[in-house]
C-alpha positions as CSV (number, residue, x, y, z in Angstrom):
1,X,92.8,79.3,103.4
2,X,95.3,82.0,102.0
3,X,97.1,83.8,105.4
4,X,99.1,86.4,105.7
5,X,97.3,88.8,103.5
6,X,97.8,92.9,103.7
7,X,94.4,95.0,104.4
8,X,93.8,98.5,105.2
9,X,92.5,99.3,108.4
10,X,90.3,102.0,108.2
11,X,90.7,104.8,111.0
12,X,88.3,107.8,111.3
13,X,89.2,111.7,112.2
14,X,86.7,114.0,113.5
15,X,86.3,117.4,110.9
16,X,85.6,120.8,113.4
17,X,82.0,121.3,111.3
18,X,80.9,117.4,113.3
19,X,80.8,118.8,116.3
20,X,79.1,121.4,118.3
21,X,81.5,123.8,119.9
22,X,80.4,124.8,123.6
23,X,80.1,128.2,124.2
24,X,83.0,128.3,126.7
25,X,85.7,126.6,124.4
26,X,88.3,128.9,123.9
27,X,88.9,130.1,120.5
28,X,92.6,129.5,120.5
29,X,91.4,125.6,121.7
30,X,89.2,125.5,118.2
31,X,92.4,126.8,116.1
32,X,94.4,124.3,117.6
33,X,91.9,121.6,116.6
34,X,91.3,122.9,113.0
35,X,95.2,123.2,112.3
36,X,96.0,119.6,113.4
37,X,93.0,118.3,111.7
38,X,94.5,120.1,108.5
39,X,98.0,118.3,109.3
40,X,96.0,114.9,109.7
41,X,94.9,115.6,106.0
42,X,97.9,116.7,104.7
43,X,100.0,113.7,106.2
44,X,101.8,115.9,108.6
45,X,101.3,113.5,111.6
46,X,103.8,115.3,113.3
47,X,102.7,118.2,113.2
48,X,99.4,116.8,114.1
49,X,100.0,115.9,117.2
50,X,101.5,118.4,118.1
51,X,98.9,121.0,117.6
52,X,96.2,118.9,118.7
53,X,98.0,118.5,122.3
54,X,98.2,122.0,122.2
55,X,94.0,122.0,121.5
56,X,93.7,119.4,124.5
57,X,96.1,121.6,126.9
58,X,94.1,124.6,126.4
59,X,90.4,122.9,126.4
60,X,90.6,120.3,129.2
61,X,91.0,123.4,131.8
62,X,88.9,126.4,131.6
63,X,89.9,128.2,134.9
64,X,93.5,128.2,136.5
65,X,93.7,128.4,140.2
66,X,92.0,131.6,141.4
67,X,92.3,133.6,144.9
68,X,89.1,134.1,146.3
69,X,88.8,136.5,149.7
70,X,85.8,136.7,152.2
71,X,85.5,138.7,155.4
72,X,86.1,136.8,158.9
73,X,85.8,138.2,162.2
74,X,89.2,138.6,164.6
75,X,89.8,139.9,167.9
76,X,89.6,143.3,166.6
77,X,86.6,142.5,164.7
78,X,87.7,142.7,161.2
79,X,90.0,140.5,158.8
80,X,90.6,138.4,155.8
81,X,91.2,134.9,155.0
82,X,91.8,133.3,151.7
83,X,90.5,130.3,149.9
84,X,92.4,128.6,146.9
85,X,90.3,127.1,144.5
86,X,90.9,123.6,143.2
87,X,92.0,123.7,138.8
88,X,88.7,122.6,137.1
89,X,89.0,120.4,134.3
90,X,86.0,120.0,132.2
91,X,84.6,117.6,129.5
92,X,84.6,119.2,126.3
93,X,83.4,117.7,123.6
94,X,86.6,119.3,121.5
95,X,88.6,117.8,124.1
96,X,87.3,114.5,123.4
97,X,87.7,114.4,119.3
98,X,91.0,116.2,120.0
99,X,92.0,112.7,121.3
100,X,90.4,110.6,119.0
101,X,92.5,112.4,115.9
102,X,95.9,112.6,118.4
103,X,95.5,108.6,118.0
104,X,94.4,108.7,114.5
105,X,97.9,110.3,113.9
106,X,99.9,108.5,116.3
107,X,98.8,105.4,114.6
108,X,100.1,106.4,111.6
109,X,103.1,107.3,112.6
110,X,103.2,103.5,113.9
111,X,103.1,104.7,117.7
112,X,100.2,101.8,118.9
113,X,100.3,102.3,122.6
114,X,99.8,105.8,122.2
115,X,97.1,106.0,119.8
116,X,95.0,103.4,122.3
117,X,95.9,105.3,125.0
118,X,94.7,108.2,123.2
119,X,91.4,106.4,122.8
120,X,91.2,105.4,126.2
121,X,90.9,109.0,127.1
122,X,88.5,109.9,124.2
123,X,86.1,107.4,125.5
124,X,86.6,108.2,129.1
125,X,85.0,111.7,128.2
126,X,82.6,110.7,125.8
127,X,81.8,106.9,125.9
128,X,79.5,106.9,123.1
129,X,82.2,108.4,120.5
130,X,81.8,106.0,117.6
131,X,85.4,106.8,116.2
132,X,87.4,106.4,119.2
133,X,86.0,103.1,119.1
134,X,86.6,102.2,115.1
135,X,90.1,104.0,116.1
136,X,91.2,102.1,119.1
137,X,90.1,98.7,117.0
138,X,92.4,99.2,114.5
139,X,95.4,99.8,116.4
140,X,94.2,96.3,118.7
141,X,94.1,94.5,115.3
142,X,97.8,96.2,114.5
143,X,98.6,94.8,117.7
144,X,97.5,91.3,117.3
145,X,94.4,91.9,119.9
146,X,91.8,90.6,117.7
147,X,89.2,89.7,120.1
148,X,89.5,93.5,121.2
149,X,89.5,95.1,118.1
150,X,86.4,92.9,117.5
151,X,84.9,94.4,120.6
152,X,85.5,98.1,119.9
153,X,84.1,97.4,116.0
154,X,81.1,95.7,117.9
155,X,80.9,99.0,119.9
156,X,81.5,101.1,117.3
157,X,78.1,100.1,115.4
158,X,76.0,100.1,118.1
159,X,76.4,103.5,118.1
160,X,76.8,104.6,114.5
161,X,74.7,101.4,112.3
162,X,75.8,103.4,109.1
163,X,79.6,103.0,110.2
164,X,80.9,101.8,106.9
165,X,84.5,101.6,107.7
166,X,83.8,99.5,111.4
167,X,81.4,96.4,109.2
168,X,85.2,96.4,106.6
169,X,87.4,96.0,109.5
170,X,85.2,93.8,111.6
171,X,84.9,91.8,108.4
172,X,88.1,91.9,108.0
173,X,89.3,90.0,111.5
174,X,85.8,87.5,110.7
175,X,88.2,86.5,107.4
176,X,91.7,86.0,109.5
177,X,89.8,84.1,112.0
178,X,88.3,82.0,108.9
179,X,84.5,83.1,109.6
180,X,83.7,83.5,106.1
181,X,80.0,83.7,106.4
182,X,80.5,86.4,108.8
183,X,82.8,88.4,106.9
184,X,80.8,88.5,103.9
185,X,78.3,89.2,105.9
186,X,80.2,92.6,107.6
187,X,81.5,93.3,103.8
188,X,78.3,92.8,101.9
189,X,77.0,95.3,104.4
190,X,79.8,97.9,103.9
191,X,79.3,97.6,100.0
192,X,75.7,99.0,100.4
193,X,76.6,101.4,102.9
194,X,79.3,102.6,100.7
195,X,80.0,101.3,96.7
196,X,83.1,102.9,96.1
197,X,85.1,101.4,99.2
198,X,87.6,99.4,97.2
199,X,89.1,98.0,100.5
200,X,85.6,96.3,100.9
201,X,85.4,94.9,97.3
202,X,89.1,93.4,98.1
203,X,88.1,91.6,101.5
204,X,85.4,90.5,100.3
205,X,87.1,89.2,97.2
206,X,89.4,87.3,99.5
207,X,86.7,85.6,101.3
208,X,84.9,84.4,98.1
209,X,87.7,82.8,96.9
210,X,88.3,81.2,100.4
211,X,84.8,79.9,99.6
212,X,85.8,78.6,96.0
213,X,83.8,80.9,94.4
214,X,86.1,82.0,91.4
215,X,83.9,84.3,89.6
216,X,82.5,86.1,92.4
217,X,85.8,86.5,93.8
218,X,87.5,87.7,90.0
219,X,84.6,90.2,89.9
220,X,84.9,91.8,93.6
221,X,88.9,92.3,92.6
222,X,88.2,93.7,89.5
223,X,85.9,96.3,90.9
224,X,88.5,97.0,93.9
225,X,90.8,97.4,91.5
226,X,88.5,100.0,89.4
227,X,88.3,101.7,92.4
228,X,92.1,102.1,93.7
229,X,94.5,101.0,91.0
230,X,97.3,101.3,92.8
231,X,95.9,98.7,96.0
232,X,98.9,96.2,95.3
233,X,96.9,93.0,97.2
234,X,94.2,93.4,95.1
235,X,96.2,92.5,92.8
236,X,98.4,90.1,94.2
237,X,95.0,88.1,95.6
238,X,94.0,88.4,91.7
239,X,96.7,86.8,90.9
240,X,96.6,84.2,93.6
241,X,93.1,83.4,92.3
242,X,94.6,82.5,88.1
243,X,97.5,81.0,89.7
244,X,94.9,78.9,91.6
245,X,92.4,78.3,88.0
246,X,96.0,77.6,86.3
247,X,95.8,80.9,84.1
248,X,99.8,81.2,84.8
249,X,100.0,83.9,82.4
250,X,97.7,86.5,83.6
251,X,98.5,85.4,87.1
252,X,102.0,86.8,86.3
253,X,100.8,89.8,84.9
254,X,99.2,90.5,88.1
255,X,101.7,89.5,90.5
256,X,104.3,91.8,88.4
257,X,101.7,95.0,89.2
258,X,101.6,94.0,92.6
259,X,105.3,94.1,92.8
260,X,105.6,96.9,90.7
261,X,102.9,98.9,93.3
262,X,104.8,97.9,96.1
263,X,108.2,95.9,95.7
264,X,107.8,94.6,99.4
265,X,104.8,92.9,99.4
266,X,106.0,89.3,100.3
267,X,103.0,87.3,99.5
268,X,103.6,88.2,95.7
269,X,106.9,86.8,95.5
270,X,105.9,83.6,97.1
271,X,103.2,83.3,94.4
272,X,105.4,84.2,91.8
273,X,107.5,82.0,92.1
274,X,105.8,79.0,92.7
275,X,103.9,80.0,89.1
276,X,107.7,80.2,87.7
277,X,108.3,76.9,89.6
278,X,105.3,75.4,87.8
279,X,106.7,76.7,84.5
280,X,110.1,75.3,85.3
281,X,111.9,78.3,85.6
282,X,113.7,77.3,88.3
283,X,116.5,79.5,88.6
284,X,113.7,82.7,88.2
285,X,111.5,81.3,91.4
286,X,114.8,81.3,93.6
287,X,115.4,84.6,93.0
288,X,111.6,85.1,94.4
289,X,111.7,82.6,97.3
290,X,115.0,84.3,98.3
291,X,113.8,87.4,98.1
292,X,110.4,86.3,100.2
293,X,112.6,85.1,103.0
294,X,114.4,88.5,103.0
295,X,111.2,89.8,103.9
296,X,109.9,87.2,106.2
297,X,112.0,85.0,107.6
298,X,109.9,83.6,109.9
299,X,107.9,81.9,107.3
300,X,110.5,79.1,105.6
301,X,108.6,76.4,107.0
302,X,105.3,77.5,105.4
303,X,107.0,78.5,101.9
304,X,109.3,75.5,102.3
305,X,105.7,72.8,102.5
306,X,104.3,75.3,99.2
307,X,107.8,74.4,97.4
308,X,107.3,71.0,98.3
309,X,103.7,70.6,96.9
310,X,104.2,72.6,94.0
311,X,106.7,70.5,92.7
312,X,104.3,67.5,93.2
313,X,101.9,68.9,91.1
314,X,104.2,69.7,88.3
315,X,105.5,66.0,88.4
316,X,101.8,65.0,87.9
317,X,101.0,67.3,85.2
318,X,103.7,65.8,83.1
């Protein structure tokens, strides 16, 4: 089993066409929405959030406190007493998808809490909000709640069956928790919903070669890397998979794209250099264990037991 790998978590934001306005939304509520789901798109998270909190101020109340008079009788037969209403907050549906893209962005800006807090709120207006769900289950699985990301997934498509995005990141907990039959299961599904969703093709991938199916695994990275060149685990797990065939040569090739893509991804300088190890370019793999443990620390006793059998196998093979 191959830990520690990097997936995307797939997150959904609510367009203004998805969604029927009520008639009493205010207009400056709608503007709001349609200028912080233009920020969402443009990567302006900030920005975002701010102008959908400005949507959610303005939707959730309708009516401010109002003075309402009626006539009451006195001793001199005459008189007026006044009533204060209570503030009425309503349920719009804007005021509901206004919270499900405040946590879309607040999870991207790496603010957990608030995006599932966000969520929370979403739900508690409209409980059968499919992306709230697929939203609030990717920041559990950020969080390290798989069994409640699960959950909200699970919820998720039994709303919306054709929820592409929820079967990829439900299938890809099933592969951390090493339910492989499940996972391809979620990801086969998520192929034929949608063919071109390379983060699929790469889980999927993953859990084939978890399975020892080589070829099926090869093909699944190829086509996620078709897809999204730039995905730096797809090619790092691509290079895992010839490191693992002993096809050292194009598993470097690899592993230098991944790094090249994204110069932190740790997993590809462990690989690396247990590949430069086997070639007994020993001074070369330090440089890429070292640079591994700048990056994760935590794990020397993991790359440490690797070391330990890679070097066993190269005193074999000679």
């Amino acid at each position: 089993m191959h830990n520690h790998r990097v997936w995307l978590l797939f997150l959904l934001f609510i367009f203004p066409g998805h969604f029927a306005v009520k008639a009493q939304t205010p207009a400056a509520a709608v503007r709001y929405y349609r200028d912080g789901t233009s920020k969402v798109q443009k990567g302006d998270f900030d920005g975002a959030i701010a102008a959908l909190t400005k949507a959610i101020e303005i939707s959730s109340r309708l009516a401010t406190a109002r003075r309402v008079s009626s006539s009451s009788w006195n001793s001199n037969g005459g008189g007026e007493i006044a009533f204060e209403a209570d503030r009425i907050t309503v349920t719009d549906p804007l005021t509901a998808n206004a919270y499900s893209n405040r946590g879309y962005a607040r999870y991207n800006k790496g603010d957990l809490d608030g995006a599932i807090a966000d969520c929370d709120e979403a739900l508690r207006i409209r409980p059968g909000l499919a992306a709230a769900y697929l939203n609030r289950g990717a920041a559990r699985r950020a969080k390290g709640d798989w069994n409640g990301a699960l959950a909200d997934f699970d919820r998720a498509l039994s709303i919306d069956r054709q929820l592409a995005e929820a079967y990829t990141n439900r299938g890809g907990i099933k592969l951390d928790m090493g339910d492989l039959d499940g996972a391809l299961a979620d990801l086969d599904r998520a192929i034929t919903l949608n063919p071109r969703l390379a983060a699929a093709y790469y889980l999927r991938g993953c859990a084939r070669h978890d399975k020892d199916d080589t070829f099926g695994a090869i093909s699944d990275l190829d086509r996620a890397i078709e897809l999204e060149p730039k995905m730096a685990w797809a090619w790092e797990e691509r290079g895992t998979v010839r490191m693992d065939q002993r096809e050292f040569e194009r598993a470097m090739v690899d592993f230098n794209k991944a790094l090249e893509l994204d110069p932190n991804l740790a997993p590809a300088y462990t690989n690396r250099g247990l590949v430069l190890l086997l070639q007994g370019k020993d001074a070369d793999a330090q440089r890429d264990f070292d640079r591994f443990l700048f990056l994760r620390p935590d794990m020397r006793a993991d790359l440490e037991s690797r070391i330990e059998l890679a070097r066993r196998v190269k005193t074999k093979v000679r």
